[in-house]
N, C-alpha and C positions, 0 to 999 in steps of 0.2 A: 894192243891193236884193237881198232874198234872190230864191229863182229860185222861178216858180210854173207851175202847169201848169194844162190847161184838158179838161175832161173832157166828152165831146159823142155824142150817139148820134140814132137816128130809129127811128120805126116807122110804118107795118110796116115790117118787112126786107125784102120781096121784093114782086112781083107789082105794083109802083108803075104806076101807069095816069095820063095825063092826065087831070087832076080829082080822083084820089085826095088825100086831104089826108095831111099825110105832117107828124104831129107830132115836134118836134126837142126837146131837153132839153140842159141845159148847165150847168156848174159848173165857175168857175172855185177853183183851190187857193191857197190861203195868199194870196190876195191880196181884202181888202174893198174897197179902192175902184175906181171905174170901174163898167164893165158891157162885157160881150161885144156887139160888133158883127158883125152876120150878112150873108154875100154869098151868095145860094141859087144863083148861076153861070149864073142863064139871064137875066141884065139885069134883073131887079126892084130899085127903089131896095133900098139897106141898112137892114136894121131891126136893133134893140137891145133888147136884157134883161139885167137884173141879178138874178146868182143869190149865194147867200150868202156867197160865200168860204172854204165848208167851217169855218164857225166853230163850229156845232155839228156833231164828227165825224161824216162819212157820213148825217147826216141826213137821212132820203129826200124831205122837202118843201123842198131846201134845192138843188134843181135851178132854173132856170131855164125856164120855156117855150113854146114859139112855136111855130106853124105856117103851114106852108105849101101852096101847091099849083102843080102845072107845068101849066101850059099843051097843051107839047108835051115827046113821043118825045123822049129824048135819054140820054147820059152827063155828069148835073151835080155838080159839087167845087163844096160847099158851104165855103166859110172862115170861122172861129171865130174871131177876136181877144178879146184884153184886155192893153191894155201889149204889151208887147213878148212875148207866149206869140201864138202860132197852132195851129190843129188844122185839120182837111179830115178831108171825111165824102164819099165817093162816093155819088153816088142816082143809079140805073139804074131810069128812066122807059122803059116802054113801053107 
């Protein structure tokens, strides 16, 4: 298998409040099939989205995207899969 990578961000970037909805975006590289599996770190079952595979380069509608929101205060590592690539996104809730 060639090797692929998985490209992941959020916003906002700061000032995250419980209840604040905190949109995530994701695109996995050189790989079409499957779909990213999402763990937001504070116990909410796992949800899924498939973004393009970078099939058309850098395409900017070619993200994947999901939101969320926390409950409560905390320091949450959000985990990215697809196949065998992972990523982790810190989200600092207060």
């Amino acid at each position: 298998d060639d090797p692929f990578t998985i490209n992941a961000n959020y916003a906002p970037g700061h000032d995250i409040k419980p209840g604040t909805v905190v949109r995530f975006q994701v695109r996995t590289f050189g790989k079409t099939d499957g779909e990213e599996t999402w763990d937001f770190g504070d116990g909410s079952p796992r949800r899924s989205t498939k973004s393009d595979g970078n099939v058309k380069s850098l395409a900017p509608d070619g993200y994947a995207k999901i939101e969320h929101t926390y409950a409560k205060p905390g320091d949450y590592v959000v985990t990215v899969k697809n196949g065998n690539a992972t990523t982790q996104l810190w989200v600092p809730v207060r």
